[in-house]
NUFI-335453 format. One record per residue (C-alpha): residue number from 1; x, y, z. Coordinates in Angstrom, 3 decimals. Layout:
<site><resi>NUM</resi><east>X</east><north>Y</north><up>Z</up></site>
...
***
This chain:
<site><resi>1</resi><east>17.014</east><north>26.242</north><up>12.669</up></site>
<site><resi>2</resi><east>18.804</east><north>23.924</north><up>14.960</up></site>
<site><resi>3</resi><east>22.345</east><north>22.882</north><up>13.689</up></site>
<site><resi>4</resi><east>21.404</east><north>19.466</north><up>13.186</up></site>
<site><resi>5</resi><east>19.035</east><north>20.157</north><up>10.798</up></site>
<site><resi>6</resi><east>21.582</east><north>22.115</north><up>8.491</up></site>
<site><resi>7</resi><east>22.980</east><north>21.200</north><up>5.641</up></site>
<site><resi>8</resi><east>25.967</east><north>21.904</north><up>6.056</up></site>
<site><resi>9</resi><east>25.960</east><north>19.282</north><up>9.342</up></site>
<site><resi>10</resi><east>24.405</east><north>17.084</north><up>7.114</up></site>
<site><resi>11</resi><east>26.814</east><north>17.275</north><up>4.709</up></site>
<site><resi>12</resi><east>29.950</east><north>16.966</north><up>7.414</up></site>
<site><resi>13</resi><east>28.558</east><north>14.326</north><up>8.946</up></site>
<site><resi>14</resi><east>27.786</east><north>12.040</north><up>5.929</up></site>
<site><resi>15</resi><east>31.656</east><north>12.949</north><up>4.843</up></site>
<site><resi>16</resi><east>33.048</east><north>11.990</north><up>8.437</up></site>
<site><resi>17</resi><east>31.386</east><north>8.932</north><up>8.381</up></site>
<site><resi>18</resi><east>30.720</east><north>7.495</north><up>5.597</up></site>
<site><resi>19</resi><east>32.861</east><north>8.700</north><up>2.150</up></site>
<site><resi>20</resi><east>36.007</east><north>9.718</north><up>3.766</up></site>
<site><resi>21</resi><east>36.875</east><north>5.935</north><up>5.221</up></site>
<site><resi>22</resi><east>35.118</east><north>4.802</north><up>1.717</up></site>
<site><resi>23</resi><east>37.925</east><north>7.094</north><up>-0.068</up></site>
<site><resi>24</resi><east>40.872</east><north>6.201</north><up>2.357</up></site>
<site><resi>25</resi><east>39.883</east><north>1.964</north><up>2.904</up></site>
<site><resi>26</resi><east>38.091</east><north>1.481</north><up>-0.491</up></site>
<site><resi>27</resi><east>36.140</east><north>-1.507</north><up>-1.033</up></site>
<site><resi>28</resi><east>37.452</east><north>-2.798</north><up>2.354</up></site>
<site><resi>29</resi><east>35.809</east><north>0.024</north><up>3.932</up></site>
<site><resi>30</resi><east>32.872</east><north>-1.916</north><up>2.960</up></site>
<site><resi>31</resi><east>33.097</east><north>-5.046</north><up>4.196</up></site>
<site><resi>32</resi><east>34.340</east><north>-3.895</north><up>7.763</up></site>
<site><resi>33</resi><east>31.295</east><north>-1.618</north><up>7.549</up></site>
<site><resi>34</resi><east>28.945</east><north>-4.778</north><up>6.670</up></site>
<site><resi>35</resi><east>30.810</east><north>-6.745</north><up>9.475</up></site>
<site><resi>36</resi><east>30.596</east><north>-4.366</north><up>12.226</up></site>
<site><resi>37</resi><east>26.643</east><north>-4.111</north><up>11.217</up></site>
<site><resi>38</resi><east>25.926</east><north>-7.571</north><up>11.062</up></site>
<site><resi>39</resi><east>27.725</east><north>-8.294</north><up>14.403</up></site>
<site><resi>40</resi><east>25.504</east><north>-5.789</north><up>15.726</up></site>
<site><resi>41</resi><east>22.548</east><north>-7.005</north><up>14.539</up></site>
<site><resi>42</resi><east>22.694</east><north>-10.019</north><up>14.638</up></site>
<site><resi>43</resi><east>25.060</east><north>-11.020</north><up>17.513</up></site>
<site><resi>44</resi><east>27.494</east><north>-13.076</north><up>15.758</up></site>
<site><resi>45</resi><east>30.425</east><north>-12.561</north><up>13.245</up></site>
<site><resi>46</resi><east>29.949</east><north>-12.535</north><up>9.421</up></site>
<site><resi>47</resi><east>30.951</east><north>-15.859</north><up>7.772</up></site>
<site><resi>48</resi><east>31.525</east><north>-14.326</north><up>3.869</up></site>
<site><resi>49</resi><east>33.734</east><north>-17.646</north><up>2.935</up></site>
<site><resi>50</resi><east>30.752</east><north>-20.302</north><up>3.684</up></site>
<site><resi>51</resi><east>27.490</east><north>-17.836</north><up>4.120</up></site>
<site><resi>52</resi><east>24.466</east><north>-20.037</north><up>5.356</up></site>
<site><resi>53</resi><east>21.696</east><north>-18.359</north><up>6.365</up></site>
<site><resi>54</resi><east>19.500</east><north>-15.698</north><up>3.382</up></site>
<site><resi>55</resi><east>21.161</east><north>-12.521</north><up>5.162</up></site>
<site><resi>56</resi><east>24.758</east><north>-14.104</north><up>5.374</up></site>
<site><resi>57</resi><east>24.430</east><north>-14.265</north><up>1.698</up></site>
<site><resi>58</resi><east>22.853</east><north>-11.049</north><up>0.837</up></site>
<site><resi>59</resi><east>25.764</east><north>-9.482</north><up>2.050</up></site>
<site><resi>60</resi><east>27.719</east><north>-12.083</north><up>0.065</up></site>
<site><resi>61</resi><east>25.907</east><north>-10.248</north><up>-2.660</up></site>
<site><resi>62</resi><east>26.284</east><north>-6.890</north><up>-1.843</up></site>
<site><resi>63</resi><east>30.384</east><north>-7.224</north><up>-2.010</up></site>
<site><resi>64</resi><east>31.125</east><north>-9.322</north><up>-4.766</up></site>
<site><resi>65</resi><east>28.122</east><north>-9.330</north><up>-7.659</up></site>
<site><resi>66</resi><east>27.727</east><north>-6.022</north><up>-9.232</up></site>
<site><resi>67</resi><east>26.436</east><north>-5.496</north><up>-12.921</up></site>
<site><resi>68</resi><east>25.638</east><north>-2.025</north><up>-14.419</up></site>
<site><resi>69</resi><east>22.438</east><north>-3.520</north><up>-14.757</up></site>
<site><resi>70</resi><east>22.067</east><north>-3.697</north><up>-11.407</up></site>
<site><resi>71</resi><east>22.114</east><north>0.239</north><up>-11.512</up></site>
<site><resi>72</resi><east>19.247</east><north>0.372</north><up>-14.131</up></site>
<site><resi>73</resi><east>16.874</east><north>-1.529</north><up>-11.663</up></site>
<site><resi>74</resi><east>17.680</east><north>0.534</north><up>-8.953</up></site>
<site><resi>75</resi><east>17.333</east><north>3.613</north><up>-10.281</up></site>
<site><resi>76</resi><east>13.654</east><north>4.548</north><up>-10.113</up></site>
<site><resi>77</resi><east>13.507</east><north>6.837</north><up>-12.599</up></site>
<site><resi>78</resi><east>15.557</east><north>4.489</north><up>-15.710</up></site>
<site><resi>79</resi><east>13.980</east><north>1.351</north><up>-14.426</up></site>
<site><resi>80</resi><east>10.844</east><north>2.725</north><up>-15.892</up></site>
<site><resi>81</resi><east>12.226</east><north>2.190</north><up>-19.545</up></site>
<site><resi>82</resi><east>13.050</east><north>-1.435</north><up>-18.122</up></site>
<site><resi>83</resi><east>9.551</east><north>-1.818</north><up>-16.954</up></site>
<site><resi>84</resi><east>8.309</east><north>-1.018</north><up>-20.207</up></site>
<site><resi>85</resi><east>8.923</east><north>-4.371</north><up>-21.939</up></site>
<site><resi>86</resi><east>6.250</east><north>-5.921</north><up>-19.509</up></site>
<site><resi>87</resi><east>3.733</east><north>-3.298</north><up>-20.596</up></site>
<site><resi>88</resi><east>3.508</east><north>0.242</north><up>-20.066</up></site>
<site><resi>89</resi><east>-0.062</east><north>0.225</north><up>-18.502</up></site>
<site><resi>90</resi><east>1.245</east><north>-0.844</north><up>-15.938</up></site>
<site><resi>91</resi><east>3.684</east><north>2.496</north><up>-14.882</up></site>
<site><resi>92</resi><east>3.015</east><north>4.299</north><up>-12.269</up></site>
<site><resi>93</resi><east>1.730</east><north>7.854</north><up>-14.234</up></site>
<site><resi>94</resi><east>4.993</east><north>10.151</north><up>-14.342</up></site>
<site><resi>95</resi><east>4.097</east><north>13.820</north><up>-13.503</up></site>
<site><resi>96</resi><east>7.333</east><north>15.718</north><up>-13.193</up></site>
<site><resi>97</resi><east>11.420</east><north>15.335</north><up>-13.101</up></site>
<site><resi>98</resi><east>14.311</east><north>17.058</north><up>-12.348</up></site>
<site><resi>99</resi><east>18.148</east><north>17.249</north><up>-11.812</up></site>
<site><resi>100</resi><east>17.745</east><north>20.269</north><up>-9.794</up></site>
<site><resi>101</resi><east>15.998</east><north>20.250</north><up>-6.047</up></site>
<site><resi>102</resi><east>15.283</east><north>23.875</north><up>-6.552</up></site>
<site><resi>103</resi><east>12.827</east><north>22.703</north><up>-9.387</up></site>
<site><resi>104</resi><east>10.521</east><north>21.582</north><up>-6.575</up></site>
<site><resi>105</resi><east>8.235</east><north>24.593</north><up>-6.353</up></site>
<site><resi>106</resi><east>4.545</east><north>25.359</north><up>-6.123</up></site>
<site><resi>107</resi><east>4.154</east><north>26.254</north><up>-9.960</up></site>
<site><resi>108</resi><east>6.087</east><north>23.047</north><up>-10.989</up></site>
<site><resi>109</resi><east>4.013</east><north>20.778</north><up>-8.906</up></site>
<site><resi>110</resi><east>0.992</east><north>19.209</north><up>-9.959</up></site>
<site><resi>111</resi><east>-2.937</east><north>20.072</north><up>-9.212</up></site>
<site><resi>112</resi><east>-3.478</east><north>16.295</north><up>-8.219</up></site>
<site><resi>113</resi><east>-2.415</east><north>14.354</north><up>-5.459</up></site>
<site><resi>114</resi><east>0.685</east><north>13.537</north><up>-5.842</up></site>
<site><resi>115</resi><east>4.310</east><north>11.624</north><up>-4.539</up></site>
<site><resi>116</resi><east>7.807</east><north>13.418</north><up>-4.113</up></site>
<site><resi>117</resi><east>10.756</east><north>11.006</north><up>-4.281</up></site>
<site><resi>118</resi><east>14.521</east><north>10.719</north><up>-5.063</up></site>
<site><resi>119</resi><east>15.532</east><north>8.558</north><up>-7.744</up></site>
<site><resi>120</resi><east>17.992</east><north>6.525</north><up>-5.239</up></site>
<site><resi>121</resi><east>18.301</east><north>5.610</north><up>-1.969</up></site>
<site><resi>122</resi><east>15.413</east><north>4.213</north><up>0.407</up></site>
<site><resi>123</resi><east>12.372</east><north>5.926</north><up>2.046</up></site>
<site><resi>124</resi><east>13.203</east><north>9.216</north><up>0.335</up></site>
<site><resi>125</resi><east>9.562</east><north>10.439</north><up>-0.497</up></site>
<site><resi>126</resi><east>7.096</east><north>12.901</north><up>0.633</up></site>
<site><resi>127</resi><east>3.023</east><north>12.230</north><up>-0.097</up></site>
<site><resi>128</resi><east>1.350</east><north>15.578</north><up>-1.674</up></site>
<site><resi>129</resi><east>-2.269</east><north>14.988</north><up>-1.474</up></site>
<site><resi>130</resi><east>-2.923</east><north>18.825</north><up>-1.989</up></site>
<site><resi>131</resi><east>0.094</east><north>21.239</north><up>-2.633</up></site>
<site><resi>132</resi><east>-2.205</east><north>24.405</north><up>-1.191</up></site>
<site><resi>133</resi><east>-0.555</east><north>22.514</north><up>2.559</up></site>
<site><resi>134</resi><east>2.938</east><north>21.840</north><up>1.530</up></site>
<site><resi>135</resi><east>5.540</east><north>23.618</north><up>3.350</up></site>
<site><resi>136</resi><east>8.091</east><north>24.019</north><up>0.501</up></site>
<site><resi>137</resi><east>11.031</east><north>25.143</north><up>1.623</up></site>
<site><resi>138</resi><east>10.787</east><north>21.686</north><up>4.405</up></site>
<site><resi>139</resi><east>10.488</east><north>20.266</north><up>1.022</up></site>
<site><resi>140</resi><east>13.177</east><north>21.903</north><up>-1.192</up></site>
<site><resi>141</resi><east>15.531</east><north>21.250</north><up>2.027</up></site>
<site><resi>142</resi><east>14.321</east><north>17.498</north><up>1.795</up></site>
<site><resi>143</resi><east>15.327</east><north>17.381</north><up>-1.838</up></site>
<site><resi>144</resi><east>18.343</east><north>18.901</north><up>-1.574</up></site>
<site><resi>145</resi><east>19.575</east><north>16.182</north><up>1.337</up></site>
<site><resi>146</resi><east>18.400</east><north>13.567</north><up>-1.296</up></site>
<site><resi>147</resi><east>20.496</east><north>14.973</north><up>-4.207</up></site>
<site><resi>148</resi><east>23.358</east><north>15.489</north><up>-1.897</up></site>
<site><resi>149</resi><east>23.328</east><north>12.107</north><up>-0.381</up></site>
<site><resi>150</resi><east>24.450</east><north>8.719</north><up>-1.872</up></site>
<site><resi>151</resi><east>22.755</east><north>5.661</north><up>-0.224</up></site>
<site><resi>152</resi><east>25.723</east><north>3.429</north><up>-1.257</up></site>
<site><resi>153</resi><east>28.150</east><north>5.184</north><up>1.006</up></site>
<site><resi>154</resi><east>25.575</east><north>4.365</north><up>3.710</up></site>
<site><resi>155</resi><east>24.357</east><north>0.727</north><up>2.603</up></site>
<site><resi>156</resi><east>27.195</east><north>-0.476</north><up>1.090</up></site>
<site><resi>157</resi><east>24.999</east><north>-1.487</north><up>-1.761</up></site>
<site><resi>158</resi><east>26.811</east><north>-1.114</north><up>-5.046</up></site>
<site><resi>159</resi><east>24.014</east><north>-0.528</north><up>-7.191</up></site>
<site><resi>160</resi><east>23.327</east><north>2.600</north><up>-5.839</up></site>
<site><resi>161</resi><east>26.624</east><north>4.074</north><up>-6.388</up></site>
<site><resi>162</resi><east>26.341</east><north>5.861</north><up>-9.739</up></site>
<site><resi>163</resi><east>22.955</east><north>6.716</north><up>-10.232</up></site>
<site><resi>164</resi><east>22.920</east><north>10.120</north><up>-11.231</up></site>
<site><resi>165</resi><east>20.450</east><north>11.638</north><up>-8.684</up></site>
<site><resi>166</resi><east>16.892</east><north>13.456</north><up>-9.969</up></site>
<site><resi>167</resi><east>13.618</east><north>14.494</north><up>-8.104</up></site>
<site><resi>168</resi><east>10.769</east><north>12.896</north><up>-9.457</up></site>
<site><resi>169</resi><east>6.925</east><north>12.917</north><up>-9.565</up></site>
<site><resi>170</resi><east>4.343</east><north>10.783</north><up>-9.932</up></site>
<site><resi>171</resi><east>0.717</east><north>10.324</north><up>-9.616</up></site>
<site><resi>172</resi><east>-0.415</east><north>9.065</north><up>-5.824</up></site>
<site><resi>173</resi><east>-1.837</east><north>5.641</north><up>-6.008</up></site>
<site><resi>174</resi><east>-4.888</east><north>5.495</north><up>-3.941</up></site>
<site><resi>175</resi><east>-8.059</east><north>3.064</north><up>-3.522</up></site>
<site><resi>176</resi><east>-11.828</east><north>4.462</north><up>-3.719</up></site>
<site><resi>177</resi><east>-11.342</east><north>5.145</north><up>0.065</up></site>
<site><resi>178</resi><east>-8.335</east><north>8.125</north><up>-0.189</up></site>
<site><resi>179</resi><east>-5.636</east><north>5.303</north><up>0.992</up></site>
<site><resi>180</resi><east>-2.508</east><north>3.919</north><up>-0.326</up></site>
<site><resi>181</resi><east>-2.866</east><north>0.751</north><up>-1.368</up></site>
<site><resi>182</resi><east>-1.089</east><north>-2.532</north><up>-0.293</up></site>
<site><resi>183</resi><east>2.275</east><north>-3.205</north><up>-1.118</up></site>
<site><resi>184</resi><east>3.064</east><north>-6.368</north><up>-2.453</up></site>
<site><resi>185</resi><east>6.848</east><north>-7.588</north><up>-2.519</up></site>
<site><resi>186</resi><east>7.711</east><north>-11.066</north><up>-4.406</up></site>
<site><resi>187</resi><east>10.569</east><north>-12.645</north><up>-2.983</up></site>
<site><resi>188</resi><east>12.290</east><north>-14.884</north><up>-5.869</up></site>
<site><resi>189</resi><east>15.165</east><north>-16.954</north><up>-4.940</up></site>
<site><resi>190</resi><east>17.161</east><north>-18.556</north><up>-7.957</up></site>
<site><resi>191</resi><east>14.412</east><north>-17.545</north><up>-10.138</up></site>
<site><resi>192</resi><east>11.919</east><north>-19.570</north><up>-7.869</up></site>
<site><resi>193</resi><east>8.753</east><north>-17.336</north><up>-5.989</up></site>
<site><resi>194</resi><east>9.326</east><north>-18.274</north><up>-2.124</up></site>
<site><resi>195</resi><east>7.210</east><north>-15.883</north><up>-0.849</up></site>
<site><resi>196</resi><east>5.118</east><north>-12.437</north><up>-0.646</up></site>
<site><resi>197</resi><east>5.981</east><north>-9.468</north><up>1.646</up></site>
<site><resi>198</resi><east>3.250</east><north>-7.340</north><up>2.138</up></site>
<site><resi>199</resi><east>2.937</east><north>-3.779</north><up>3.418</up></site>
<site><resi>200</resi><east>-0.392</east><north>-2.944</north><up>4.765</up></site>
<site><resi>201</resi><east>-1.613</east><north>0.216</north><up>5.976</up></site>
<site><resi>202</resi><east>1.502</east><north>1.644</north><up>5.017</up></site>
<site><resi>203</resi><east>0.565</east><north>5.163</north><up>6.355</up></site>
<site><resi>204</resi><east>-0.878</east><north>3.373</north><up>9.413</up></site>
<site><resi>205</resi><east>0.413</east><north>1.177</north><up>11.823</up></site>
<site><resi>206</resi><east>2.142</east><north>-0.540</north><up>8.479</up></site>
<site><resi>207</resi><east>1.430</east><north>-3.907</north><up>9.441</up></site>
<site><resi>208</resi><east>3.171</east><north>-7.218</north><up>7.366</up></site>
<site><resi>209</resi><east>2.017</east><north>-10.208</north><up>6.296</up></site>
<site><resi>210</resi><east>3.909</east><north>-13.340</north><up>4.423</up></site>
<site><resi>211</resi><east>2.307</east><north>-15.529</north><up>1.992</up></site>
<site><resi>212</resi><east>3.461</east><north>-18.631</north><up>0.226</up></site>
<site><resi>213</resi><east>3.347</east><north>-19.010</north><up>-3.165</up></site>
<site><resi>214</resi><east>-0.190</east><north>-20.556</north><up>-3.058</up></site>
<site><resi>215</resi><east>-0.862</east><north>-17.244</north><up>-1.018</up></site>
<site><resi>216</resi><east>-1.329</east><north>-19.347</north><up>2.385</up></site>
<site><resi>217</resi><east>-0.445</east><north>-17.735</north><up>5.222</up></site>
<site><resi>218</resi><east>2.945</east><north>-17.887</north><up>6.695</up></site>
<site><resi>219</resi><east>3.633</east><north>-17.456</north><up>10.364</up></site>
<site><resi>220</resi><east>6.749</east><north>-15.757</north><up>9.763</up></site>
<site><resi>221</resi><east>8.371</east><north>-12.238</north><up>10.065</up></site>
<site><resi>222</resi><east>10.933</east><north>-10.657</north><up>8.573</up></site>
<site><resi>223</resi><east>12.034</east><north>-6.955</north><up>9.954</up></site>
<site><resi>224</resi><east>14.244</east><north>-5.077</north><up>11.008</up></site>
<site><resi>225</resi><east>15.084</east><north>-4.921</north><up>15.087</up></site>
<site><resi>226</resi><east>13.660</east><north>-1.305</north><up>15.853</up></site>
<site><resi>227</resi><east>10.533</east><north>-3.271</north><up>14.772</up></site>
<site><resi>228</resi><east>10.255</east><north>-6.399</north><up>16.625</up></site>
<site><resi>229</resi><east>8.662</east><north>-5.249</north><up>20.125</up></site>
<site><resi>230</resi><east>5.613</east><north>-3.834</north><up>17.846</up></site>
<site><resi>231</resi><east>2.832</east><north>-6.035</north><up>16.610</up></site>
<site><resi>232</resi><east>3.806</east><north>-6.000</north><up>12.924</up></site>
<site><resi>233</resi><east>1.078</east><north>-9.117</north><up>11.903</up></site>
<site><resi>234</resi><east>-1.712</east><north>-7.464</north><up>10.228</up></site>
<site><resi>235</resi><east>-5.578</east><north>-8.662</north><up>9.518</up></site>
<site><resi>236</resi><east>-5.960</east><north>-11.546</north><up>6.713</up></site>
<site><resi>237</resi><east>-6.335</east><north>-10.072</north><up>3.084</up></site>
<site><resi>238</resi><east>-7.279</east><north>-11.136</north><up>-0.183</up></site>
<site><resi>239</resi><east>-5.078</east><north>-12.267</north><up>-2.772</up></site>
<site><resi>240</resi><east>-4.787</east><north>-9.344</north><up>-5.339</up></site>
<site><resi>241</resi><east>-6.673</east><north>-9.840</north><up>-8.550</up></site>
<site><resi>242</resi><east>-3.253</east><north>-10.031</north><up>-10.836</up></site>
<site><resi>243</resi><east>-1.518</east><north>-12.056</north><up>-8.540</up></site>
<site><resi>244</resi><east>-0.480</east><north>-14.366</north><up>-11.378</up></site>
<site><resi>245</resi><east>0.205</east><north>-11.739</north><up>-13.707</up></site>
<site><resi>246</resi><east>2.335</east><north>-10.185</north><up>-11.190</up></site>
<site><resi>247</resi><east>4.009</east><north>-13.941</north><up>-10.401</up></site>
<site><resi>248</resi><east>4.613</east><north>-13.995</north><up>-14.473</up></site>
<site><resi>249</resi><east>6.543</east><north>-11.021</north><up>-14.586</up></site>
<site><resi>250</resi><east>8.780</east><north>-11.248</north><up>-11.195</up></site>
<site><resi>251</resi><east>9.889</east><north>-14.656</north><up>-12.839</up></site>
<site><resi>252</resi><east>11.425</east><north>-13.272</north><up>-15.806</up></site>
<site><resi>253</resi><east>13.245</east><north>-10.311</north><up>-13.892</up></site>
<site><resi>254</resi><east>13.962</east><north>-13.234</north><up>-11.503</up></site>
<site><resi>255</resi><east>16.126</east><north>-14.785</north><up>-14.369</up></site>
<site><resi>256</resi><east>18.874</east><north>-12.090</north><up>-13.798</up></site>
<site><resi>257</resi><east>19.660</east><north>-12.437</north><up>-9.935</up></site>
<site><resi>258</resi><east>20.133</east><north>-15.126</north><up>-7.782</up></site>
<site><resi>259</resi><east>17.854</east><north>-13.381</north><up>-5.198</up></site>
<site><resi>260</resi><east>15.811</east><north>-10.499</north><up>-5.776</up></site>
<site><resi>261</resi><east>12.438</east><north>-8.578</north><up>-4.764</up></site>
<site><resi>262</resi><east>9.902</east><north>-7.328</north><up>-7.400</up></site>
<site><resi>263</resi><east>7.030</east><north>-5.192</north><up>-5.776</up></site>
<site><resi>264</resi><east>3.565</east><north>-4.079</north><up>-7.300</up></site>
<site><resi>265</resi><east>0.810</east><north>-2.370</north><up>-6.137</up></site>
<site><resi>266</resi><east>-3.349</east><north>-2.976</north><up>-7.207</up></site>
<site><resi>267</resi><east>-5.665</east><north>-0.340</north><up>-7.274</up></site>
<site><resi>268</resi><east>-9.106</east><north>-0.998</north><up>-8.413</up></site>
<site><resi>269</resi><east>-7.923</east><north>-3.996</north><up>-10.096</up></site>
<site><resi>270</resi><east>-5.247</east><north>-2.645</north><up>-12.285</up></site>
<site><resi>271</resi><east>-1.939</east><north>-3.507</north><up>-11.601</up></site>
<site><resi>272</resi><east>1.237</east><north>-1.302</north><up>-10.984</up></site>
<site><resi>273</resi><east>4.715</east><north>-1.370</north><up>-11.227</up></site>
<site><resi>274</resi><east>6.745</east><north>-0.987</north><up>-7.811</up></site>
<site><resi>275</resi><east>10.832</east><north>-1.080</north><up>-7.075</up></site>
<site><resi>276</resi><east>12.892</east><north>-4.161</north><up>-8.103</up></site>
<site><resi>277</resi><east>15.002</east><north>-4.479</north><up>-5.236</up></site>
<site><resi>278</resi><east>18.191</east><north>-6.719</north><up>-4.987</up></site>
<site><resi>279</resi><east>19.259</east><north>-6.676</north><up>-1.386</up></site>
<site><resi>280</resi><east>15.961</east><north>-6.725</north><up>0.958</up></site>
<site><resi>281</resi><east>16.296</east><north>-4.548</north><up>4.128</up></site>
<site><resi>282</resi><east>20.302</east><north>-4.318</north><up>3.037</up></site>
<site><resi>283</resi><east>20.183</east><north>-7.752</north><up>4.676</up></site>
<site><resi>284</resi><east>19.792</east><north>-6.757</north><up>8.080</up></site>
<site><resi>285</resi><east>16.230</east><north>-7.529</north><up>8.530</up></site>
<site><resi>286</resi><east>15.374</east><north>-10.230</north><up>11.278</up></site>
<site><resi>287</resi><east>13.720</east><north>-13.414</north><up>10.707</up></site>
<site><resi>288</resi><east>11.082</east><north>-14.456</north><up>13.418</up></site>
<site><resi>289</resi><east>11.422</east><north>-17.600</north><up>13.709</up></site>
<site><resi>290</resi><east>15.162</east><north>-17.723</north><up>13.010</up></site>
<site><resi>291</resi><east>14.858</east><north>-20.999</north><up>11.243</up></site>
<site><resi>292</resi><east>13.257</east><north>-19.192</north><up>7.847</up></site>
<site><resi>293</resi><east>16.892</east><north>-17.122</north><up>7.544</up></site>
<site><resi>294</resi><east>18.635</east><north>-20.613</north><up>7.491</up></site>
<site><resi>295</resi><east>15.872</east><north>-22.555</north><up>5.097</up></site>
<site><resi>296</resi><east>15.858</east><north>-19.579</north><up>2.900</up></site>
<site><resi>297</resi><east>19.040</east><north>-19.584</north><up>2.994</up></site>
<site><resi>298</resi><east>19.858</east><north>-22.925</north><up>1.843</up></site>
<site><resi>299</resi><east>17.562</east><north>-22.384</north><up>-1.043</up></site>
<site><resi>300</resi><east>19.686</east><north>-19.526</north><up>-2.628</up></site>
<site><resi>301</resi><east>22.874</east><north>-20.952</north><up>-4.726</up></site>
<site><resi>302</resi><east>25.051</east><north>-18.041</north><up>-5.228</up></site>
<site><resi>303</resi><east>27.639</east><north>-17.735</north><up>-7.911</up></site>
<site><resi>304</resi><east>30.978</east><north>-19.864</north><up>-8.292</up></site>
<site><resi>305</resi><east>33.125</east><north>-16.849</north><up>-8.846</up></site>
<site><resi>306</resi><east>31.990</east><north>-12.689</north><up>-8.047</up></site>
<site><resi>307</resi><east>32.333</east><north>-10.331</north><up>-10.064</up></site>
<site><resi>308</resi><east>36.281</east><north>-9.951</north><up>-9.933</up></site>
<site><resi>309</resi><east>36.933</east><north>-13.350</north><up>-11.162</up></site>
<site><resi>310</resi><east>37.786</east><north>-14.864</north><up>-7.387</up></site>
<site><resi>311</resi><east>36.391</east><north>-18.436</north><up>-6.816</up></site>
<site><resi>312</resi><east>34.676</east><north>-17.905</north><up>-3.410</up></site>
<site><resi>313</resi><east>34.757</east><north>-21.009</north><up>-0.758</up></site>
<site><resi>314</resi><east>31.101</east><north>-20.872</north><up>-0.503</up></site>
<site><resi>315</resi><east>31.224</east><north>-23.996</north><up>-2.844</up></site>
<site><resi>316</resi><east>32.666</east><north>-26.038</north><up>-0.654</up></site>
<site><resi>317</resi><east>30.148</east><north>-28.124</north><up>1.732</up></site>
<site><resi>318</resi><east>29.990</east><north>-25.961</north><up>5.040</up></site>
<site><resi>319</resi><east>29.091</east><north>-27.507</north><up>8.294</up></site>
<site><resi>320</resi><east>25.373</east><north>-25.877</north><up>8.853</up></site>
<site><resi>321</resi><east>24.995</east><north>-24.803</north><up>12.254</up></site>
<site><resi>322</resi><east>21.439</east><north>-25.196</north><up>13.678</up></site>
<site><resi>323</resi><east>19.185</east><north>-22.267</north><up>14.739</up></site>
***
């Protein structure tokens, strides 16, 4: 095994860069670490005392508004008991969960296809669609890094930060033809639907598309930079069947946030619960055209005061610099 791929690298490196300036700097660890990104990203310096543009203010978000709710949501295992006020036919069927990595085994796993993920963090999953094929100690090493890890230290998204960590498993969504089906993200801005995110051939070329809320098409992108020189613009689709079911319910988690995402999935008609999601691609994601990160971003109204009491200056008129 090459020395990168240890754990014990693993572990040294996420220490050296990530918790031991957290532990040292505290929450001004953070914002330097959300600066220095977003300068890199983006070209230009961060503007937290009169934000503008959606991403500006995401970070905004990220630093100074943190509920324990907020942890709930994110956590993908207790956000099911959140979920459940909605309806529970619409959870994803659980199949297995764990504190322990070393629970992930062959007997413990289920006959049926199947989906490995952490609890936390982002893009932490393996797809099982027959357990004869799994190399499991890849997987038990995977599992471990996920336990082991803490996506806030990384992010510098406070929800994240103390979610105590589990394996879990659940059935595999698929349509009639073996695939996973489309992911569909609601984007709700002060409680308002502004638009629809979706993930298409997500085990493909995972190709994006943006509605409107009428479900027109947008011509509009919204990813992050490794991403633009692809073609990300996939074929025309249908709106899904519970579109206005799923509208219904992303308003009334929209009630809580300022800005958040509420994603779904529809298999053969029947509608799923997804991820709620507070701080879309950590707010580093690029808009294409630019102009939809400063119209969005005049649309969100973020809080007079964070969650430490401060009145921020974003309430002050700020001169808005054109795109």
């Amino acid at each position: 095994m090459k020395i990168k791929d240890s754990i014990i690298y693993y572990k040294t490196s996420k220490l050296i860069r990530f918790i031991i300036p957290y532990k040292i700097l505290g929450e001004k660890y953070s914002e330097f670490e959300i600066k220095r990104k977003f300068k890199k990203v983006f070209g230009r310096k961060l503007n937290l005392n009169c934000p503008e543009t959606l991403n500006e203010k995401i970070q905004w978000l990220k630093l100074y508004v943190h509920e324990d709710f907020h942890t709930i949501v994110a956590d993908k295992y207790a956000v099911r008991e959140y979920w459940k006020q909605f309806g529970e036919n619409g959870l994803i069927p659980l199949l297995y969960v764990s504190d322990r990595w070393q629970d992930i085994t062959y007997k413990n796993l289920p006959d049926e296809p199947c989906i490995v993920k952490s609890n936390t963090g982002c893009g932490n999953y393996m797809i099982i669609r027959n357990k004869e094929n799994v190399d499991f100690h890849l997987l038990q090493e995977k599992c471990r890094r996920w336990m082991f890890g803490n996506y806030y230290y990384q992010s510098q998204e406070w929800q994240y930060k103390n979610i105590k960590p589990k394996i879990i498993v659940e059935k595999l969504l698929m349509d009639s033809d073996g695939r996973i089906p489309n992911d569909y993200k609601f984007h709700f801005i002060n409680g308002k639907l502004e638009f629809i995110y979706c993930s298409i051939d997500r085990e493909g070329r995972n190709y994006r598309n943006i509605y409107d809320p009428n479900w027109i098409r947008m011509d509009l992108e919204w990813v992050a930079r490794k991403n633009i020189c692809g073609k990300i613009i996939g074929k025309e689709i249908e709106r899904p069947v519970n579109f206005e079911r799923m509208k219904q319910v992303g308003e009334k988690i929209a009630k809580n946030f300022a800005y958040v995402r509420v994603d779904y999935y529809e298999v053969e008609g029947k509608m799923y619960y997804g991820e709620i999601t507070l701080h879309h691609g950590s707010g580093f994601d690029v808009f294409e055209p630019q102009k939809y990160d400063l119209e969005f971003g005049k649309k969100l109204k973020l809080p007079r005061t964070d969650n430490y009491g401060n009145r921020r200056k974003i309430n002050r008129k700020c001169k808005i610099k054109k795109q």
